[in-house]
C-alpha positions in Angstrom: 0.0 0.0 0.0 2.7 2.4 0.9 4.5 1.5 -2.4 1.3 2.5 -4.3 0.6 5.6 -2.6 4.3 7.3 -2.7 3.9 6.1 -7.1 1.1 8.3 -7.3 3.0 11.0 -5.5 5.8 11.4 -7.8 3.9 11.8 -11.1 3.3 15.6 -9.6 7.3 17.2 -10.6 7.6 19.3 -7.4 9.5 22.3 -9.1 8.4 22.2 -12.4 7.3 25.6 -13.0 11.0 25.7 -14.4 9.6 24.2 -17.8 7.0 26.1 -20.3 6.6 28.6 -17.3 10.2 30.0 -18.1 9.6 32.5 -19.6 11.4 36.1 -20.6 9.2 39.1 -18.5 11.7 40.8 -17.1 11.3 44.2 -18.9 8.6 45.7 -20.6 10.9 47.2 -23.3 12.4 43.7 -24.3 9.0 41.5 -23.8 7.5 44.4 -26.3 10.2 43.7 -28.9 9.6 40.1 -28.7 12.0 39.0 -25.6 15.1 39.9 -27.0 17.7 42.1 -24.9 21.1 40.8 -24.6 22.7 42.7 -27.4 21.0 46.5 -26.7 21.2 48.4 -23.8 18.0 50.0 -23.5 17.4 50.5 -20.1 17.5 49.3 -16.3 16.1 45.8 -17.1 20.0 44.9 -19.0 20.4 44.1 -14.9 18.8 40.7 -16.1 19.3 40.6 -19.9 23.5 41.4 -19.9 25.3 43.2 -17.3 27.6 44.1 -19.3 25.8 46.6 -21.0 24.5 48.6 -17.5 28.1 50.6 -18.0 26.7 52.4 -21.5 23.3 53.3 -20.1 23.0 57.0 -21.1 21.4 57.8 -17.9 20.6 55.9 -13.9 17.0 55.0 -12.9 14.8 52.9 -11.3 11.6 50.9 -12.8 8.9 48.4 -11.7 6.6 46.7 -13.3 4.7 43.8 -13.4 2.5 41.3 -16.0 -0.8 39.2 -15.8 -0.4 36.1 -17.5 -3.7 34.4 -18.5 -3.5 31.1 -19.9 -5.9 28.9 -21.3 -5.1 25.2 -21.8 -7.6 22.8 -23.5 -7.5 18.6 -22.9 -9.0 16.2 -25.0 -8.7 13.1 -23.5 -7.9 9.7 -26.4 -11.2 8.3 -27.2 -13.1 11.6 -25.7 -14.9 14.1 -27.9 -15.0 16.1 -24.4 -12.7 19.0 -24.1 -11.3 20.0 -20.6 -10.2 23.6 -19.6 -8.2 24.8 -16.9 -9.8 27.3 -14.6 -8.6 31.0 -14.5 -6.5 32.3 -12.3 -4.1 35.0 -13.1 -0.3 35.0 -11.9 1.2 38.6 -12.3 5.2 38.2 -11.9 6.8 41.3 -11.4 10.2 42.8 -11.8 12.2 45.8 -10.5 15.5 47.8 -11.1 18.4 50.6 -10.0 21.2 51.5 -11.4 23.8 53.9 -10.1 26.8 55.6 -10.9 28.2 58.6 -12.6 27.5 57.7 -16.3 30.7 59.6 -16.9 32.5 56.9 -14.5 33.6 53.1 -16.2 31.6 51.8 -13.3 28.1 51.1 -13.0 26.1 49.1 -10.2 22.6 47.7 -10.4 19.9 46.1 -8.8 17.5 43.9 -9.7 14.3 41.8 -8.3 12.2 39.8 -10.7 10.3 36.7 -10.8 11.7 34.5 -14.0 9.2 31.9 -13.3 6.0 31.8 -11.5 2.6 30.6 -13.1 -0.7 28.7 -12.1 -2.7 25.9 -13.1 -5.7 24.5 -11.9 -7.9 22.2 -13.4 -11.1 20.8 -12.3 -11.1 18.6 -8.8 -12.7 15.9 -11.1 -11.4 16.4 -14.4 -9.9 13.2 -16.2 -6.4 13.9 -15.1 -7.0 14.4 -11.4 -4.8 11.9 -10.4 -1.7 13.8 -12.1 -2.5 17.2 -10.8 -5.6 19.3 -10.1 -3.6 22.6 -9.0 -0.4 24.4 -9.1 0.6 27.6 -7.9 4.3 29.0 -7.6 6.8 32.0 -7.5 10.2 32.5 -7.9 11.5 35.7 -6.9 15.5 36.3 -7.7 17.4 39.2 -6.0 20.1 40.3 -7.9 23.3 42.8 -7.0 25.4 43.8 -10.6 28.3 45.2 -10.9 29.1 46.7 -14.7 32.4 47.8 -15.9 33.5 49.9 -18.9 37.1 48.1 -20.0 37.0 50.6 -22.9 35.0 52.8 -25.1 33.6 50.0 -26.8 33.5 47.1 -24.4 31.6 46.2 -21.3 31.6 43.2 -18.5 29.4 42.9 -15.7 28.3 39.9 -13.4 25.8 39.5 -10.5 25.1 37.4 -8.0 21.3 35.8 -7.9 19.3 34.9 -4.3 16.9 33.1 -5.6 13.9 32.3 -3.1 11.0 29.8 -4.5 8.1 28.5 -3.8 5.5 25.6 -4.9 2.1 24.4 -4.2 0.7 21.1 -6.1 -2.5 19.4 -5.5 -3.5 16.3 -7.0 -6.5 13.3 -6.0 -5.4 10.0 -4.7 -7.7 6.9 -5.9 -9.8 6.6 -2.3 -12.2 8.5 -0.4 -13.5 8.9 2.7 -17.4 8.9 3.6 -17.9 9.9 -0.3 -15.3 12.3 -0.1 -12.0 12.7 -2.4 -8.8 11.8 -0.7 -6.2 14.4 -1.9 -2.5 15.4 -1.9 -0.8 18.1 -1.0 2.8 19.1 -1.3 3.9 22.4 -0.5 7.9 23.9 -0.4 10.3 26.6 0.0 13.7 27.0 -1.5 16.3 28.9 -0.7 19.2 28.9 -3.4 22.1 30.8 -5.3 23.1 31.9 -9.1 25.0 34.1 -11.0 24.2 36.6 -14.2 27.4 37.7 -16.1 27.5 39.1 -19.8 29.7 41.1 -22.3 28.9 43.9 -24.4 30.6 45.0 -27.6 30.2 48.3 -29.8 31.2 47.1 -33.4 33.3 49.6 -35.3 30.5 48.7 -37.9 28.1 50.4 -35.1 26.3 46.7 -34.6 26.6 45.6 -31.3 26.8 42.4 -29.4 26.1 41.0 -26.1 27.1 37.8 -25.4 25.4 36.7 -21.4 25.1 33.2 -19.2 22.5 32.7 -16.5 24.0 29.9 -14.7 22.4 26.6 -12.8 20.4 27.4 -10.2 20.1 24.0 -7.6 16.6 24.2 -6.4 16.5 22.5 -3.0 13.2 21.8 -1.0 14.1 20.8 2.8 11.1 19.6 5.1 8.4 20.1 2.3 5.0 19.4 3.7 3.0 16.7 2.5 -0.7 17.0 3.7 -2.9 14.4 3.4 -6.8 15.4 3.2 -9.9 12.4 3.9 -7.9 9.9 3.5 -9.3 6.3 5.1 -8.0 5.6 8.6 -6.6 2.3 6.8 -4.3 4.1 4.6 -3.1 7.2 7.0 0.0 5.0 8.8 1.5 4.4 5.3 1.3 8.8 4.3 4.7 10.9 4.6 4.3 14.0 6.3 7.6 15.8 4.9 9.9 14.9 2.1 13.1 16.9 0.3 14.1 16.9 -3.1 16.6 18.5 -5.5 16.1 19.9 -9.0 18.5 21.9 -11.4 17.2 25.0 -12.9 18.8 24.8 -16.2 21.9 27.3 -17.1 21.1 29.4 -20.3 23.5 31.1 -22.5 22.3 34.2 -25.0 23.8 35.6 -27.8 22.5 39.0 -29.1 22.7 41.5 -31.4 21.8 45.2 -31.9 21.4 46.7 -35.0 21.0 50.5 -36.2 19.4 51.7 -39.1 18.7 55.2 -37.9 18.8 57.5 -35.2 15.7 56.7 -34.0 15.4 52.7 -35.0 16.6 49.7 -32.9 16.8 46.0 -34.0 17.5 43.0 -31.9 18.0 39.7 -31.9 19.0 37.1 -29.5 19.5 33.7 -29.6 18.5 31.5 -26.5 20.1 28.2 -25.4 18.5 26.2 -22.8 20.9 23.4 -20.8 17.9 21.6 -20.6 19.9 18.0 -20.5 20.5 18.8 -16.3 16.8 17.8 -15.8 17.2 13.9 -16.0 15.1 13.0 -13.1 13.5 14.4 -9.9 13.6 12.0 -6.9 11.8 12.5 -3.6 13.2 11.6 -0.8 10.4 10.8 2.3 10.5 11.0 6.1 9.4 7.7 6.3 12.7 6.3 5.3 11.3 5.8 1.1 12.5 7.6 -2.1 11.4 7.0 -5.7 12.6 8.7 -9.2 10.8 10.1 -12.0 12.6 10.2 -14.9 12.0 13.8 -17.0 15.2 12.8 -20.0 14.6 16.5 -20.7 17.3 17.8 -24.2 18.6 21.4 -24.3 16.1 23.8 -26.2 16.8 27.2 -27.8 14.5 30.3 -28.3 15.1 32.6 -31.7 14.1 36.3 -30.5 13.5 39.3 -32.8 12.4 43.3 -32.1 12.1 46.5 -33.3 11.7 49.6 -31.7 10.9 52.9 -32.7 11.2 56.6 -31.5 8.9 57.8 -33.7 8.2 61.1 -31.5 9.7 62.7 -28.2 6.6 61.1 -26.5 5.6 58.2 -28.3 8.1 55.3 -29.0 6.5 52.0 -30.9 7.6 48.5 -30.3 7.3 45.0 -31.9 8.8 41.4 -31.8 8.6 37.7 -32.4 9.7 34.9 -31.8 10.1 30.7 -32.0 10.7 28.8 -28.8 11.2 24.7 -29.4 10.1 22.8 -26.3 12.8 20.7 -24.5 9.8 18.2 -23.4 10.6 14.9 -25.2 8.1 12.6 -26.4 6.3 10.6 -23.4 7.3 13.0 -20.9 4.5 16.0 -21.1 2.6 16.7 -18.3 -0.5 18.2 -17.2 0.9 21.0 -15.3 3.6 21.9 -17.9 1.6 20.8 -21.4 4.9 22.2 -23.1 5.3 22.0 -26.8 6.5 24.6 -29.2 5.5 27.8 -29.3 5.0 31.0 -31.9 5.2 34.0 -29.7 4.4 37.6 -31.1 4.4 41.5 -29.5 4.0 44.4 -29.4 4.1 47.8 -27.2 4.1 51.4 -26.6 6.2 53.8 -24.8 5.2 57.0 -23.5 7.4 60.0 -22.1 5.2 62.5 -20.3 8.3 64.3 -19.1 12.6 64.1 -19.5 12.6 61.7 -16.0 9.6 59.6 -16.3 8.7 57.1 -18.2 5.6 54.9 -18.8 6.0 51.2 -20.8 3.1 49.1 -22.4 4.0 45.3 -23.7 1.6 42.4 -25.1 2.6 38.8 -25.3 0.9 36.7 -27.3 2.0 32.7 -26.8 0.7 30.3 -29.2 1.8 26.3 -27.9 1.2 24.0 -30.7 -1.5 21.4 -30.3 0.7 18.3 -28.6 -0.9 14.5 -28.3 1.2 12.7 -26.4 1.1 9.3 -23.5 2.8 9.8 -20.1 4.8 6.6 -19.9 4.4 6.9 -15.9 1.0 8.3 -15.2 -0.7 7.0 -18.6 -2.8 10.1 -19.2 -3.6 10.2 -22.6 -5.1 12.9 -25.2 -4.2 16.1 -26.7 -3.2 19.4 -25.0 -4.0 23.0 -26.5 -2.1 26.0 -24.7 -2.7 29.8 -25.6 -1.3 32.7 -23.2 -2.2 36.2 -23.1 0.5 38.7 -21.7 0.0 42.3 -20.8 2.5 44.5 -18.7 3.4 47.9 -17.8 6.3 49.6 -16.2 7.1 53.1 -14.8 10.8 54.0 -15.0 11.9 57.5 -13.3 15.4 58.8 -14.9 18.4 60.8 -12.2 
């Protein structure tokens, strides 16, 4: 029995809102010109997207902002002409920035505090995957101190250490009940963990320029997690963990970008993501009644093709637009309810307004489009074909010193 009950367990991936819910919202600017950042400095957010271009920021400021992700996901179960939905509930990650320093001065300092992945899911308490998951809900929040330096009049460096702090809440149905009532699972964490953010930044004589950035591994480790237990039969309760731990790599990922001017007033960039995906082999939990069992995941490194264009088309008004091509790193067999990842078409836009010479308002839009994916999990069985869409607005306010 106890055997049975921990197999049911690890189907739910306890940090897995590292997978389709990694995604780039860290500044309005780049999520407006399709994601892409690591190869312009455009403003406080190149805290995240390449430290090494804080040091040729024209100016110091500070910004927040913040995005409401709504995401709709659609099952259709093999043999069903039903289609399931998840139920809305809106995450809204956030990020904010400094930076400081004479702009005169080779070096620069920065701050940041963002959430790179965070998201929610929640599916009907009797919907045909129940025993996978019924609800997720989960932050990340990274705090992250940069220092930038100017080694020339054309190149840059910069690094920063991340604090990442993280946080997960699954829910799933066991196969009993209790006086007509649904046992179900829950396991809830905390981590606690450390990263680093370093990039270079390079003015071409040609006037292109290049960033070139790594995001390294972050080890996400949950000590003590609570495993809560709710009507579950008196026969059953001796053989139920109370805590467990487990460990699971956040992938590294290296970015290659470019900026591009064809005017004055006219940005272009493109990036190049790459994913270490291949870390994510297997997540293990490891119980406080003496028991541990794997899950393989087999996940393959991934990369994400980024392109935007921005605009200064007046003194106030500044337009914005991107796209880009993400390929999942999901192999076949190994999709999951929670994460229904697949690859994705992803298209933006934005606006930027400038009531005044210090302040600054940002608008983005996010459209994600995840391919239609039919696919058999080899350990829970679930069946049937997943549909994903996500809508992505933001806004920022940036104040320039």
């Amino acid at each position: 029995m106890k055997k049975i009950l921990l197999s049911f367990l690890l189907a739910v991936p306890v940090l897995g809102f590292s997978q389709s819910f990694q995604v780039n919202l860290q500044g309005q600017k780049q999520t407006a010109m399709g994601g892409a950042g690591a190869g312009v400095a455009l403003d406080e957010a190149s805290v995240f997207f390449n430290p090494g271009a804080i040091s040729f920021l024209k100016q110091n400021g500070v910004q927040a902002g913040a995005h409401a992700i709504m995401l709709k996901t659609a099952f259709n179960a093999s043999g069903s002409n039903v289609t399931e939905y998840n139920k809305n509930k809106i995450p809204t990650p956030f990020a904010a920035y400094a930076v400081f320093g004479s702009p005169e001065n080779r070096l620069r300092f920065g701050l940041g505090v963002y959430t790179p992945f965070g998201g929610a899911m929640h599916w009907q308490e009797n919907w045909t995957g129940k025993y996978t998951v019924t609800s997720l809900d989960l932050r990340a929040i990274y705090i992250q101190p940069t220092l930038s330096l100017k080694i020339s009049d054309n190149v840059g460096i910069g690094g920063g250490l991340v604090y990442a702090l993280g946080h997960v809440d699954l829910k799933k149905a066991l196969p009993y009940s209790n006086n007509g009532q649904q046992t179900t699972a829950q396991l809830k964490g905390d981590s606690k963990d450390f990263g680093w953010n370093a990039g270079i930044f390079i003015k071409t004589i040609s006037g292109v320029s290049i960033g070139v950035t790594h995001r390294s591994q972050v080890t996400a480790k949950v000590e003590g997690g609570e495993a809560n237990f709710f009507n579950a039969p008196a026969s059953v309760q001796p053989s139920l963990p109370s805590s467990f731990d487990a460990t699971l790599p956040l992938p590294a990922t290296s970015t290659v970008g470019f900026g591009f001017y064809p005017s004055e007033k006219t940005t272009i960039a493109l990036d190049v993501n790459w994913v270490w995906w291949h870390a994510y082999k297997d997540l293990t939990f490891y119980y406080n009644n003496n028991t541990s069992t794997p899950s393989a995941r087999n996940y393959h490194d991934a990369a994400t093709f980024r392109v935007g264009i921005q605009n200064e088309t007046t003194s106030f008004l500044t337009l914005r637009a991107g796209a880009g091509y993400a390929l999942s790193p999901v192999g076949t067999g190994y999709v999951t309810p929670e994460v229904p990842d697949a690859d994705r078409v992803l298209l933006s836009a934005g606006i930027g307004l400038k009531p005044s010479a210090r302040f600054n308002i940002d608008f983005s839009f996010l459209y994600e489009n995840v391919k239609a994916r039919t696919e058999t999990n080899i350990e829970s069985g679930l069946s049937g074909t997943f549909k994903t869409v996500a809508y992505i607005p933001g806004m920022a306010l940036s104040y320039k010193f």
